[in-house]
N, CA, C and O atoms as a CHARMM CRD file, in Angstrom:
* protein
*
  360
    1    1 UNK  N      0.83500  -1.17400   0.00000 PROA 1      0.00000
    2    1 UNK  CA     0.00000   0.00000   0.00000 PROA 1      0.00000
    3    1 UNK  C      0.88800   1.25000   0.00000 PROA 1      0.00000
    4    1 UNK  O      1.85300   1.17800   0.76100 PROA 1      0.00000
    5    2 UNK  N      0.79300   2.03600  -0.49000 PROA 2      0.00000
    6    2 UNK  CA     0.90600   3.54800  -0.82100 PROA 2      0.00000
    7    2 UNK  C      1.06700   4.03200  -0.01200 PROA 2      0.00000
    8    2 UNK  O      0.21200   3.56600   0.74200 PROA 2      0.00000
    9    3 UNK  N      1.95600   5.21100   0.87700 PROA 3      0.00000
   10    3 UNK  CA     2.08600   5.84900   1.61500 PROA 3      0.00000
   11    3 UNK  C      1.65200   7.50900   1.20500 PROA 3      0.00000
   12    3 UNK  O      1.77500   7.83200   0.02300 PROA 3      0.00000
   13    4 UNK  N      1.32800   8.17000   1.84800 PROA 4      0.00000
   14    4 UNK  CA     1.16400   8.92500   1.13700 PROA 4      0.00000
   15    4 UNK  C      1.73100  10.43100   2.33400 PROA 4      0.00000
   16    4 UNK  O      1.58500  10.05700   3.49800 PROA 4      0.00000
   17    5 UNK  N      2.12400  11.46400   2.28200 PROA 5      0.00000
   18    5 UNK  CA     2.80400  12.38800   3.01700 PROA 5      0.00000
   19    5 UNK  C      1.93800  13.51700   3.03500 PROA 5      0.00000
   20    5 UNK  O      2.19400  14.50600   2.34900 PROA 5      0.00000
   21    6 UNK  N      0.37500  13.41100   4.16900 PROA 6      0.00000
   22    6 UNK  CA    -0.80200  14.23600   4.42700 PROA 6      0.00000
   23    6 UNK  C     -0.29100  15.97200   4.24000 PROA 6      0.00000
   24    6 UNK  O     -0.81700  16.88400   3.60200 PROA 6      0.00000
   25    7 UNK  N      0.83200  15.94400   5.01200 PROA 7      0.00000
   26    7 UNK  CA     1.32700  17.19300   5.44600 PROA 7      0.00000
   27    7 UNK  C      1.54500  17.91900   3.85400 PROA 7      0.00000
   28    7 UNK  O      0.84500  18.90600   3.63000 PROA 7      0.00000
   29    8 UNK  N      2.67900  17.35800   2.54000 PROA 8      0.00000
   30    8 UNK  CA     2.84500  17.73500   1.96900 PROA 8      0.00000
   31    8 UNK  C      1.85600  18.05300   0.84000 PROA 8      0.00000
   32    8 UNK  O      2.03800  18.89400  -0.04100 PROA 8      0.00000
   33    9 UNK  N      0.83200  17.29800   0.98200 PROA 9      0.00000
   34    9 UNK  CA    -0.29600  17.35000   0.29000 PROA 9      0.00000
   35    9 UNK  C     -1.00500  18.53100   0.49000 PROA 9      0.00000
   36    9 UNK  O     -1.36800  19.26400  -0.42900 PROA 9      0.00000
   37   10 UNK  N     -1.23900  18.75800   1.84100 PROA 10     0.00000
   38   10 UNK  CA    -2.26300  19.68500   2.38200 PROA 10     0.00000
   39   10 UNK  C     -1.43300  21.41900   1.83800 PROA 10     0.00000
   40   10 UNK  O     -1.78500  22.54200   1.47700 PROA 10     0.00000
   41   11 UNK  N     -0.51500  20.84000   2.03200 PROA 11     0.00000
   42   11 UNK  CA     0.50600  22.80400   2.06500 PROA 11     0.00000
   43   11 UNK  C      0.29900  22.82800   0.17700 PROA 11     0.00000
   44   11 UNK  O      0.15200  24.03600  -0.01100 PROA 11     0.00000
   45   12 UNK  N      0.22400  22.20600  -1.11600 PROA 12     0.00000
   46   12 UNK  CA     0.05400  22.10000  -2.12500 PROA 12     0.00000
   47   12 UNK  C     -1.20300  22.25800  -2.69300 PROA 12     0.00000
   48   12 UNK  O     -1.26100  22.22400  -3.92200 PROA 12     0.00000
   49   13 UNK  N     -2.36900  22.44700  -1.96000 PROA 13     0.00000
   50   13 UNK  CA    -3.75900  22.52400  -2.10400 PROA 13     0.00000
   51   13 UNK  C     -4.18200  24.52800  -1.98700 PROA 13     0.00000
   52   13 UNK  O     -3.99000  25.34400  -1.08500 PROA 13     0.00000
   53   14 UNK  N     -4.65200  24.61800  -3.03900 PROA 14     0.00000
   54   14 UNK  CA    -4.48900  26.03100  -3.46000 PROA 14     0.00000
   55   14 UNK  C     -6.37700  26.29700  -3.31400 PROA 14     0.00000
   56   14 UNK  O     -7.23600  26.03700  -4.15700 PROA 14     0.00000
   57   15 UNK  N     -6.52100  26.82700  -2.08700 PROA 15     0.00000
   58   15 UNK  CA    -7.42100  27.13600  -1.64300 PROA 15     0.00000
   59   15 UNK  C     -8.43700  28.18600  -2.11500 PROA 15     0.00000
   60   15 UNK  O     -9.66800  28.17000  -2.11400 PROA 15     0.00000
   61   16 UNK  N     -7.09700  29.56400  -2.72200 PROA 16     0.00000
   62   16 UNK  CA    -8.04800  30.73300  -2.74900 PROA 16     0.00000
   63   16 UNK  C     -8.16500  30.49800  -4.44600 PROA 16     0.00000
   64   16 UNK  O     -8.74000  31.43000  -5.00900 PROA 16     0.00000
   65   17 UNK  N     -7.68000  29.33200  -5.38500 PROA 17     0.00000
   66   17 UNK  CA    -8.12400  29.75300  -6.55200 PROA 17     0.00000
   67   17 UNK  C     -9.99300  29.46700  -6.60200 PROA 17     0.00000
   68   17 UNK  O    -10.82300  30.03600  -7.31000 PROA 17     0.00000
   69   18 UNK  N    -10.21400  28.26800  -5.45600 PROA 18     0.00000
   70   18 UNK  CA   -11.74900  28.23000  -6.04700 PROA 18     0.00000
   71   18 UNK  C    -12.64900  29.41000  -5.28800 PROA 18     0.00000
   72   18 UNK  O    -13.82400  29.48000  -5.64800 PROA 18     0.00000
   73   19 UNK  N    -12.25300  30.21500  -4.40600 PROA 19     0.00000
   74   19 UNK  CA   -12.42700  31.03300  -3.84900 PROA 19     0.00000
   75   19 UNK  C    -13.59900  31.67200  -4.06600 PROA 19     0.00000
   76   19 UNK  O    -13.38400  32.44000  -5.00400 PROA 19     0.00000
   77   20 UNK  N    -14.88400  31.78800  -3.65800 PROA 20     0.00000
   78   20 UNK  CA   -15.76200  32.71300  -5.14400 PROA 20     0.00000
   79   20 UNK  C    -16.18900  34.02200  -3.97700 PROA 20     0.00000
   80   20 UNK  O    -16.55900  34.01100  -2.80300 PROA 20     0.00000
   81   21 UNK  N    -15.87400  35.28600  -5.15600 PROA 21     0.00000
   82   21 UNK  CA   -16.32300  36.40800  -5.23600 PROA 21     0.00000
   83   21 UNK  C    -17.46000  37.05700  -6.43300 PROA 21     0.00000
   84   21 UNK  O    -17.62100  36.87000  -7.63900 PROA 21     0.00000
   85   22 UNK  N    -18.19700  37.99300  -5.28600 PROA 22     0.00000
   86   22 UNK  CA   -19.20200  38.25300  -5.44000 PROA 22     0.00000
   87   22 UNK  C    -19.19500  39.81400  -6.21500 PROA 22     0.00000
   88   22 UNK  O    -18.85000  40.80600  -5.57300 PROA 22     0.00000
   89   23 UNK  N    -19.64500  39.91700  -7.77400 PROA 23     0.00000
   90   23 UNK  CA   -19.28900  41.09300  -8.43600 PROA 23     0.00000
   91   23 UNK  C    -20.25000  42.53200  -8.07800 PROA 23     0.00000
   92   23 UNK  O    -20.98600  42.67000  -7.10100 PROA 23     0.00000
   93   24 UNK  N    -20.10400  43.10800  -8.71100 PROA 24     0.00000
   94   24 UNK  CA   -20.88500  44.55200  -8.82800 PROA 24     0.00000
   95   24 UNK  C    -22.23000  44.06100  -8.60300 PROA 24     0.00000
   96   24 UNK  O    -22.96500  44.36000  -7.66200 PROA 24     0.00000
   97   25 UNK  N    -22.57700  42.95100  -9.96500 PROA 25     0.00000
   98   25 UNK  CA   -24.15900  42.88500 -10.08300 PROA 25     0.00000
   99   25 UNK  C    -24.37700  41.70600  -9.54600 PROA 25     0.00000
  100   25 UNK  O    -25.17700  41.03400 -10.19700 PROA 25     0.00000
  101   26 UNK  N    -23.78700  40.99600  -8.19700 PROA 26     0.00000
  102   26 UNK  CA   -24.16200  39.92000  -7.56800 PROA 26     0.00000
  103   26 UNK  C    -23.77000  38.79000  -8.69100 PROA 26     0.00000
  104   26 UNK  O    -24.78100  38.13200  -8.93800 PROA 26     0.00000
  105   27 UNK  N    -23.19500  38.56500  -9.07800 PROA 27     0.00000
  106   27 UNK  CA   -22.75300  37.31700  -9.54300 PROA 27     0.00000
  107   27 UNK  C    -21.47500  36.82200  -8.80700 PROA 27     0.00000
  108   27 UNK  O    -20.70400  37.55200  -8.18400 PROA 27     0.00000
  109   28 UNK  N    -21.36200  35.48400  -8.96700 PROA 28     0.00000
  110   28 UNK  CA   -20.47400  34.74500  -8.23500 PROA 28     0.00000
  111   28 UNK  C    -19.50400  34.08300  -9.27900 PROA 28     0.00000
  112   28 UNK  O    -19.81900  33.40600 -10.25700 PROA 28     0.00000
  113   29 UNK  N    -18.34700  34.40900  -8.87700 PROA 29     0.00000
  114   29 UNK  CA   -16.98000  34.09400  -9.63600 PROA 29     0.00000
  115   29 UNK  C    -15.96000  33.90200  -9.02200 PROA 29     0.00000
  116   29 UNK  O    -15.67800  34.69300  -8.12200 PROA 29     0.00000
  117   30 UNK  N    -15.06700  32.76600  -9.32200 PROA 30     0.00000
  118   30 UNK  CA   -14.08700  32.13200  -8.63400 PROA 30     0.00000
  119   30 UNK  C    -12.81100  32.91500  -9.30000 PROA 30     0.00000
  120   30 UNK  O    -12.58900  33.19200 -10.47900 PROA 30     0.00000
  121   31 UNK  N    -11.99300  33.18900  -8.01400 PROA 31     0.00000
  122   31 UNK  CA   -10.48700  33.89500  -8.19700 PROA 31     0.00000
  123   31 UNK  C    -10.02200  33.34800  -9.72700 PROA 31     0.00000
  124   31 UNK  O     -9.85000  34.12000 -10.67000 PROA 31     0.00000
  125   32 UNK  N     -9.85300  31.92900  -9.80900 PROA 32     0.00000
  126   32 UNK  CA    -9.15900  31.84800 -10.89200 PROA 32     0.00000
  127   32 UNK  C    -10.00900  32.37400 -12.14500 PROA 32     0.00000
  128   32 UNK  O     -9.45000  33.01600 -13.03500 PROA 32     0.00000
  129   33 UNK  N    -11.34900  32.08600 -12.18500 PROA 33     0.00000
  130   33 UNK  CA   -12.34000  32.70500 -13.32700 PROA 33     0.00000
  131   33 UNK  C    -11.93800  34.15400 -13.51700 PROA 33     0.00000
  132   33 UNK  O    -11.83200  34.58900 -14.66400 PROA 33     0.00000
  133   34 UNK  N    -11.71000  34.92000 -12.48500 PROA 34     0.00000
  134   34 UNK  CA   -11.72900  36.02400 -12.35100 PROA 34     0.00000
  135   34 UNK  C    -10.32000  36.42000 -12.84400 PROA 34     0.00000
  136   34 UNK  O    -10.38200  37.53200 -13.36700 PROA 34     0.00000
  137   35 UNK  N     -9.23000  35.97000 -12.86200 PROA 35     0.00000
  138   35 UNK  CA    -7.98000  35.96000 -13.37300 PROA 35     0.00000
  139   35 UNK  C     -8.09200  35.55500 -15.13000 PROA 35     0.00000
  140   35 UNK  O     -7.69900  36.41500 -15.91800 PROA 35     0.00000
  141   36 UNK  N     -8.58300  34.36000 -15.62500 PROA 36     0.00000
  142   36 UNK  CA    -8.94100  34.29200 -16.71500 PROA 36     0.00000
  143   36 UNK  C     -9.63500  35.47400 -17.38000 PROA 36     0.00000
  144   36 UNK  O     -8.92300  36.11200 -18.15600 PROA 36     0.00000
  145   37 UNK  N    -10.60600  35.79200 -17.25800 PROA 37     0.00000
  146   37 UNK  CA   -11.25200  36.27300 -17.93700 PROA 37     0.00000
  147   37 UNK  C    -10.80200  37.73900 -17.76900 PROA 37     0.00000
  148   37 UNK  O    -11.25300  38.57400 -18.55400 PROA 37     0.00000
  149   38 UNK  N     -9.93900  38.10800 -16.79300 PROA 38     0.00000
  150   38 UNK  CA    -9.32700  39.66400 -16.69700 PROA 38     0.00000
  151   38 UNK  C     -7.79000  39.40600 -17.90100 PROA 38     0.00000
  152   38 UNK  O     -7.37900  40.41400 -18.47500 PROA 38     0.00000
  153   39 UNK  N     -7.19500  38.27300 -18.12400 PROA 39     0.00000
  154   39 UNK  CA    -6.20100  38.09400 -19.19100 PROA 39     0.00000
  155   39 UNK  C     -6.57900  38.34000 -20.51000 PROA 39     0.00000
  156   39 UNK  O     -5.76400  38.79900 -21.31000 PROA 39     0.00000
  157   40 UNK  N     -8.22600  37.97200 -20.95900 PROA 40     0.00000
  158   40 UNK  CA    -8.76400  38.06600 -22.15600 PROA 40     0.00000
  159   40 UNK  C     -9.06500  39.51700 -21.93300 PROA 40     0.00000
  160   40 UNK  O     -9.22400  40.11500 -22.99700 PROA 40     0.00000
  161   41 UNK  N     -9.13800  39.95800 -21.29200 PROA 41     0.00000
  162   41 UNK  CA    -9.65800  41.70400 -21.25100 PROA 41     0.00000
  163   41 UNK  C    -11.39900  41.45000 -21.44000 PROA 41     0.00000
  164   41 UNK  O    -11.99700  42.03600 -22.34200 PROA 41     0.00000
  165   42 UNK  N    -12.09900  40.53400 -20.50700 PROA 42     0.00000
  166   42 UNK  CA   -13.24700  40.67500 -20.45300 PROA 42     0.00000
  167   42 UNK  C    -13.75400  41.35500 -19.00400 PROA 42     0.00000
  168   42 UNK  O    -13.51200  40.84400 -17.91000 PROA 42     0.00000
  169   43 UNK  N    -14.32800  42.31200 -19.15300 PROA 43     0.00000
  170   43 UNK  CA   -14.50200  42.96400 -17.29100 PROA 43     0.00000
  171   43 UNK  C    -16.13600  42.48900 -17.10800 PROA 43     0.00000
  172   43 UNK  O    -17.18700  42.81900 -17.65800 PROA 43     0.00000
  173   44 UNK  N    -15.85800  41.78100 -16.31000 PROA 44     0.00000
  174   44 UNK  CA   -16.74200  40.75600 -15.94100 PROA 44     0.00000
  175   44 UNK  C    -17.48000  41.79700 -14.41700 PROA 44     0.00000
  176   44 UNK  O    -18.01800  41.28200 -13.43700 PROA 44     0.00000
  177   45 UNK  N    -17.35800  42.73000 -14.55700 PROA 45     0.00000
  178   45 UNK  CA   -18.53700  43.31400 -12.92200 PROA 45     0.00000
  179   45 UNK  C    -18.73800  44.31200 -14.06700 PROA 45     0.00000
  180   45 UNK  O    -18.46500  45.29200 -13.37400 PROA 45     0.00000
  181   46 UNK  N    -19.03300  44.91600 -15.43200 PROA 46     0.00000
  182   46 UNK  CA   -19.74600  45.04300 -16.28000 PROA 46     0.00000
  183   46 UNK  C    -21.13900  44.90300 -16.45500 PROA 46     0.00000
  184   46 UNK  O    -21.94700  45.83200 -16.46000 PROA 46     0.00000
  185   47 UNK  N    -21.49700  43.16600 -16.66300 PROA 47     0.00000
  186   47 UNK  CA   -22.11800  42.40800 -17.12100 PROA 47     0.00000
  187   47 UNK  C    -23.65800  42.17100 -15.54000 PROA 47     0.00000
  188   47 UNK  O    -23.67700  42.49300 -14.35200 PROA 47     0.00000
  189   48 UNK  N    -24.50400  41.58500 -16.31400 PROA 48     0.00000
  190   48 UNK  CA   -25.67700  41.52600 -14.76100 PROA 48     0.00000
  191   48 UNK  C    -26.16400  40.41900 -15.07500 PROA 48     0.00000
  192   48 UNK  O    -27.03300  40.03000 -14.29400 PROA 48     0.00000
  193   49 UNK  N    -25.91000  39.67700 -16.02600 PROA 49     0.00000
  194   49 UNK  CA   -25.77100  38.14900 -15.95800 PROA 49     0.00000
  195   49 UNK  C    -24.77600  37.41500 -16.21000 PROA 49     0.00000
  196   49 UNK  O    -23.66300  37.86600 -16.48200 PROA 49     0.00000
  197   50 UNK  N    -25.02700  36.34700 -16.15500 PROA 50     0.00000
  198   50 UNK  CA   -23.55700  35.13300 -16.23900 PROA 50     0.00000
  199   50 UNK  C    -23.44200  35.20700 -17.56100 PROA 50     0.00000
  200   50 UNK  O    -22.41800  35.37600 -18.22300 PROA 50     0.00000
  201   51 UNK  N    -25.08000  35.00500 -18.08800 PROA 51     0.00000
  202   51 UNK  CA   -25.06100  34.49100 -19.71600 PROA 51     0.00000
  203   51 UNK  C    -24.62200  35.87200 -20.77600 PROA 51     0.00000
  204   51 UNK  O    -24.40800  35.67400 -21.97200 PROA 51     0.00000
  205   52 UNK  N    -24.52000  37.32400 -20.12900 PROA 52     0.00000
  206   52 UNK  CA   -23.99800  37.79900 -20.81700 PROA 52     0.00000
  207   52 UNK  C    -22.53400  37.84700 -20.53300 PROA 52     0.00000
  208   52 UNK  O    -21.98100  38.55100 -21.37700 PROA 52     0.00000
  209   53 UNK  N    -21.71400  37.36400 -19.66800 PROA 53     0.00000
  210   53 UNK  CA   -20.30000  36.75500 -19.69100 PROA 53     0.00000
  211   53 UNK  C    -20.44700  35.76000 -20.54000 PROA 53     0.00000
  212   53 UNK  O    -19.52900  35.82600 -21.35800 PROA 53     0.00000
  213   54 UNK  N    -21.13500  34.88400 -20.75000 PROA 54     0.00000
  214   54 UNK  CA   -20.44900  34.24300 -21.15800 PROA 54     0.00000
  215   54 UNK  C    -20.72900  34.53400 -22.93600 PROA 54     0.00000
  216   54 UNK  O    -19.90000  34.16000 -23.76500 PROA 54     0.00000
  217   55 UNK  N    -21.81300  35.13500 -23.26400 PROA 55     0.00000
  218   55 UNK  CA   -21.78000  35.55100 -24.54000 PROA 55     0.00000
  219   55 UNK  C    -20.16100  36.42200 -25.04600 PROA 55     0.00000
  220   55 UNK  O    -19.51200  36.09100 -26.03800 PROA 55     0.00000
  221   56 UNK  N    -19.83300  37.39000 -24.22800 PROA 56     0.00000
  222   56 UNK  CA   -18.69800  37.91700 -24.50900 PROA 56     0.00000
  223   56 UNK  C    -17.85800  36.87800 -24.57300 PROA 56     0.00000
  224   56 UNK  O    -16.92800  36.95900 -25.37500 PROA 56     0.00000
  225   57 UNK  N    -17.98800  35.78100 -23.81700 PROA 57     0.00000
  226   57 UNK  CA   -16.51500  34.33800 -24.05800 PROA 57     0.00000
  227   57 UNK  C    -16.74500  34.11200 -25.38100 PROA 57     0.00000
  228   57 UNK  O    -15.71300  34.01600 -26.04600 PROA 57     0.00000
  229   58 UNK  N    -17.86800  33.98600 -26.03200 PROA 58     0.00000
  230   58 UNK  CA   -18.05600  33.47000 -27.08900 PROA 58     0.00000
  231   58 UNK  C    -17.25600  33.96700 -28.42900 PROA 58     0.00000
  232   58 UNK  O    -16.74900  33.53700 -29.46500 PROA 58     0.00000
  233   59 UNK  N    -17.52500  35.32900 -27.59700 PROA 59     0.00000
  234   59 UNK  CA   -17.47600  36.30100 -28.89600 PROA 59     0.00000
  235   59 UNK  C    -15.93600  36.77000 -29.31700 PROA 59     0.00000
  236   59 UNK  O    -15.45200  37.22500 -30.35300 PROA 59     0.00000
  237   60 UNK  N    -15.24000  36.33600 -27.61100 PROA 60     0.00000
  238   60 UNK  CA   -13.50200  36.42500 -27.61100 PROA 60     0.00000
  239   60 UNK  C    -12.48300  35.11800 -28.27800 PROA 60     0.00000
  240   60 UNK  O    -11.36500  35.18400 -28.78900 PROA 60     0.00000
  241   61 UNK  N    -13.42500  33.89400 -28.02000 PROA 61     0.00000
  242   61 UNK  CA   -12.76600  32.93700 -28.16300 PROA 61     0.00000
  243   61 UNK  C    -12.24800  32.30300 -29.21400 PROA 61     0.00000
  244   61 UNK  O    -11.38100  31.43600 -29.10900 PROA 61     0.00000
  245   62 UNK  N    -12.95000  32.85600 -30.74200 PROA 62     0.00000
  246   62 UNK  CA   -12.79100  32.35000 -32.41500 PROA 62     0.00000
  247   62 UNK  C    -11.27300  33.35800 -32.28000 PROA 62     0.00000
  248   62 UNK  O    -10.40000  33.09900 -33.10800 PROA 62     0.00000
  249   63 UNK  N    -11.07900  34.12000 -31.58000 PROA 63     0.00000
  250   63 UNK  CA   -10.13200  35.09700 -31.99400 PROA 63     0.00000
  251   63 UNK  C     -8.74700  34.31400 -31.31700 PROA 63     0.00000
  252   63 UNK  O     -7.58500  34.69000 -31.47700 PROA 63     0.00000
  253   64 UNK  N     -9.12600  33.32000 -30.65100 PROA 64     0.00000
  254   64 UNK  CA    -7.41900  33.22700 -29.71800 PROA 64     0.00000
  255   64 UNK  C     -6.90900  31.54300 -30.51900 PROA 64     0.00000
  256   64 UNK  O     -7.54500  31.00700 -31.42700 PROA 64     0.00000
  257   65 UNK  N     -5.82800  31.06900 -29.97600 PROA 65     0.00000
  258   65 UNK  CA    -5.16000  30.36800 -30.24900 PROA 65     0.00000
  259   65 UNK  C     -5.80200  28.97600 -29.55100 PROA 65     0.00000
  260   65 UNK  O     -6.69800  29.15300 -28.72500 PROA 65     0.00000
  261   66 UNK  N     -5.38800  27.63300 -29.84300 PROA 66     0.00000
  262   66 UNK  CA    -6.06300  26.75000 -29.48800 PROA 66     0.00000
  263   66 UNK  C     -6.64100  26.41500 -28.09300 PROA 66     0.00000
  264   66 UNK  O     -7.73400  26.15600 -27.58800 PROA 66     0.00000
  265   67 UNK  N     -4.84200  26.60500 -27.58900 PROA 67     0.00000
  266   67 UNK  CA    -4.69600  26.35300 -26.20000 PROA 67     0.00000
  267   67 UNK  C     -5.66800  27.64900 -25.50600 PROA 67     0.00000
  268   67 UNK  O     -6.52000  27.33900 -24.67400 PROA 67     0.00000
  269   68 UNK  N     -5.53100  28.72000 -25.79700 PROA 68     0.00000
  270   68 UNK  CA    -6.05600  29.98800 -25.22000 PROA 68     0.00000
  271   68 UNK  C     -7.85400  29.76100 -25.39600 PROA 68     0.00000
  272   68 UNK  O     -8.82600  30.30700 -24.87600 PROA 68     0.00000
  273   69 UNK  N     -7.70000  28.82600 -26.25900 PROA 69     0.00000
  274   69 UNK  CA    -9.48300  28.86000 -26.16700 PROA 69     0.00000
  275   69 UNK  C    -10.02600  27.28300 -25.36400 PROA 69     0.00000
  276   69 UNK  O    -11.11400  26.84100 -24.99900 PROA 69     0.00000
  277   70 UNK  N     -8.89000  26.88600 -25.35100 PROA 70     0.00000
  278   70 UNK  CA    -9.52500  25.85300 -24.23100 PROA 70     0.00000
  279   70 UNK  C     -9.42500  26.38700 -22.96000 PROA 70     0.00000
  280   70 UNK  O    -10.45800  26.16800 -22.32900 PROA 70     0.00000
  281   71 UNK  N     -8.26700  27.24200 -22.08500 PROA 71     0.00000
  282   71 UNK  CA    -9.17300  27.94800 -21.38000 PROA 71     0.00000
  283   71 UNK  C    -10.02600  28.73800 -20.73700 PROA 71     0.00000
  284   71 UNK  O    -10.31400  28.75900 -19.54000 PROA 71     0.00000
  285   72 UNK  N    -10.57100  29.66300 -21.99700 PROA 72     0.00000
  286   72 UNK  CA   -11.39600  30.37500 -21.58200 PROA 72     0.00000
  287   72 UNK  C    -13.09900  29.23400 -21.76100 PROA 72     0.00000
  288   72 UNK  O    -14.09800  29.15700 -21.04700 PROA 72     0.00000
  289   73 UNK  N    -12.78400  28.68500 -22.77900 PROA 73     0.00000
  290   73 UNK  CA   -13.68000  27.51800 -23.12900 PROA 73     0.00000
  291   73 UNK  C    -14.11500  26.95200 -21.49600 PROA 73     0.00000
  292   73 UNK  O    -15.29600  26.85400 -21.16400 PROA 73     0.00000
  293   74 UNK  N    -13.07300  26.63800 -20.64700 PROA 74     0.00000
  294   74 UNK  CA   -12.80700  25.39300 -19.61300 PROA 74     0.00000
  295   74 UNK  C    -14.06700  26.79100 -18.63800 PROA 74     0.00000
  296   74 UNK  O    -15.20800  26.61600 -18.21000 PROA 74     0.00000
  297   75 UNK  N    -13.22900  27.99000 -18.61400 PROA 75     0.00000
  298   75 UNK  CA   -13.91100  29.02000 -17.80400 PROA 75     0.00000
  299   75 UNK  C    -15.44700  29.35000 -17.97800 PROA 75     0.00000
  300   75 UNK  O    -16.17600  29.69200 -17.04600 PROA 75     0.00000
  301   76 UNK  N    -15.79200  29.22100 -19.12300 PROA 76     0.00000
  302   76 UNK  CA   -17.16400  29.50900 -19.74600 PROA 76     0.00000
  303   76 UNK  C    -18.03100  28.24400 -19.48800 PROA 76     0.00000
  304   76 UNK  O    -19.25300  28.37100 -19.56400 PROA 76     0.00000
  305   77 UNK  N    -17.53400  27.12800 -19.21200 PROA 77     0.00000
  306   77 UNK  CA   -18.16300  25.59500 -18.98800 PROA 77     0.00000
  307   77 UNK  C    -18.45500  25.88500 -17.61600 PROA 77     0.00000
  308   77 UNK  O    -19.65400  26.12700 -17.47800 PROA 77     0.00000
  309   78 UNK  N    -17.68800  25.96300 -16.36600 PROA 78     0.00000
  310   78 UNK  CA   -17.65400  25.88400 -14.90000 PROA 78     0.00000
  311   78 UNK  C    -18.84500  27.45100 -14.78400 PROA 78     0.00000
  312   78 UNK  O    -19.67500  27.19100 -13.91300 PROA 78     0.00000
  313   79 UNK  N    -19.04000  28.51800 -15.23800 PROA 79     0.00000
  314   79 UNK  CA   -19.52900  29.74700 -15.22500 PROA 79     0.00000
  315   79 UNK  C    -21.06100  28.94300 -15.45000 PROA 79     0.00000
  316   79 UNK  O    -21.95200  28.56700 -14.68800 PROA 79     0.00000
  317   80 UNK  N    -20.90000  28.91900 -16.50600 PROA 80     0.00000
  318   80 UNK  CA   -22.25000  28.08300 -17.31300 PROA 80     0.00000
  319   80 UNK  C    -22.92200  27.04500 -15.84700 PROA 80     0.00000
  320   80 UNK  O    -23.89400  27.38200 -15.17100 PROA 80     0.00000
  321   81 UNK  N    -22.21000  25.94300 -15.67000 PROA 81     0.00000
  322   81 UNK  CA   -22.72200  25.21700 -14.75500 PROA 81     0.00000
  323   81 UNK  C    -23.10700  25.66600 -13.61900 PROA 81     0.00000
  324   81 UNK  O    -24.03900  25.09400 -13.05400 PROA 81     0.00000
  325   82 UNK  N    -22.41400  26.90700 -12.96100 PROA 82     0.00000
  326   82 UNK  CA   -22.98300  27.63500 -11.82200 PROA 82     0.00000
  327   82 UNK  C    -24.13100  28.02700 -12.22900 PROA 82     0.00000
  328   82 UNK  O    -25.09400  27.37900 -11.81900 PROA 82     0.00000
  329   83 UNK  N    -24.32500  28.91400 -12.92900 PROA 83     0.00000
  330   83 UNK  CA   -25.75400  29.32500 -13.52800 PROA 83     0.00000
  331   83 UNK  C    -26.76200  28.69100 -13.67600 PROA 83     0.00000
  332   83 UNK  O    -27.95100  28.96600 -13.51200 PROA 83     0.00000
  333   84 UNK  N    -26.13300  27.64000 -14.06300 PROA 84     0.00000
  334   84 UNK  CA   -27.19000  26.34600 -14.36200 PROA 84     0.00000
  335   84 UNK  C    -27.84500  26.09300 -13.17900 PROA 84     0.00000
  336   84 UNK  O    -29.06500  25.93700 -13.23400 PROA 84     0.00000
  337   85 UNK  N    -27.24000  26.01500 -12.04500 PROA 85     0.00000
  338   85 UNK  CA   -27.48700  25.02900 -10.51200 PROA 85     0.00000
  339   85 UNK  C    -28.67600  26.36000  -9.96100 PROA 85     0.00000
  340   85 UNK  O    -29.87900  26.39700  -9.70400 PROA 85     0.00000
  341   86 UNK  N    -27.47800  27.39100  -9.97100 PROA 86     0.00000
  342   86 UNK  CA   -28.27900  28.59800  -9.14200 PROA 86     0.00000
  343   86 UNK  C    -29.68400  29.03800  -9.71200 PROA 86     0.00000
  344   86 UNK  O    -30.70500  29.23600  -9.05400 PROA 86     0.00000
  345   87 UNK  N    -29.51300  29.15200 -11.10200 PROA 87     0.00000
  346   87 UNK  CA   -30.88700  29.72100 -11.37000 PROA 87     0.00000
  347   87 UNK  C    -32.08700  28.79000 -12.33400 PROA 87     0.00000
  348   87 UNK  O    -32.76700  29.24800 -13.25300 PROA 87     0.00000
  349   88 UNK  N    -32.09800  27.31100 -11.78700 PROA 88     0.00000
  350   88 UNK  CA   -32.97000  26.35900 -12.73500 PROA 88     0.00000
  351   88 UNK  C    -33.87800  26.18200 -11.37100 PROA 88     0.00000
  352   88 UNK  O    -33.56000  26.22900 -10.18200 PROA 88     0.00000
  353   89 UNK  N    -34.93500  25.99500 -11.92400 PROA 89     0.00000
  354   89 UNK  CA   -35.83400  25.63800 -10.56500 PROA 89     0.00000
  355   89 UNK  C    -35.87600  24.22500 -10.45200 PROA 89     0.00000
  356   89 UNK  O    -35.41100  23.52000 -11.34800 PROA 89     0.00000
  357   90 UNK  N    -36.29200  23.84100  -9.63000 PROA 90     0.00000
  358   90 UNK  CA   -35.67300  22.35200  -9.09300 PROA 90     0.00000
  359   90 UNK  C    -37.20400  22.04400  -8.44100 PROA 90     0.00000
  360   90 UNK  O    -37.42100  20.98900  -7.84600 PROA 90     0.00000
């Protein structure tokens, strides 16, 4: 069996990227989202819905390079799914 070293694990676990902050117009966005989408030059406390973030992803993403659109792509998927949870009635 596997040993595994708790301590070194735990100090390697990057806490504040899932971090979520709360914008201008009440939307909820995670540090790293919030880092992404400030690299594309999208200003995301702009916007008063998710879905118009993520329309602007749309509209940034034919323009970038492969890798660069997988992750804003990756960012626009996790955005999307919040939206999804928070505002579907159940």
């Amino acid at each position: 069996m596997k040993e595994y070293n708790i301590e070194e694990l735990i100090s390697n676990l990057d806490f504040e990227k899932n971090k979520l902050h709360k914008t201008k117009h009440n939307l909820f966005l995670t540090t790293y989202e919030i880092e992404v989408l400030t690299k594309y030059h999208i200003i995301y406390d702009k916007y008063q819905t998710a879905k118009e973030i993520l329309q602007e992803i749309e509209n940034k993403i034919m323009d970038l390079e492969q890798e660069e659109q997988e992750e804003l792509d990756q960012v626009g998927m996790t955005i999307a799914e919040r939206d999804y949870y928070q505002n579907t009635r159940k």
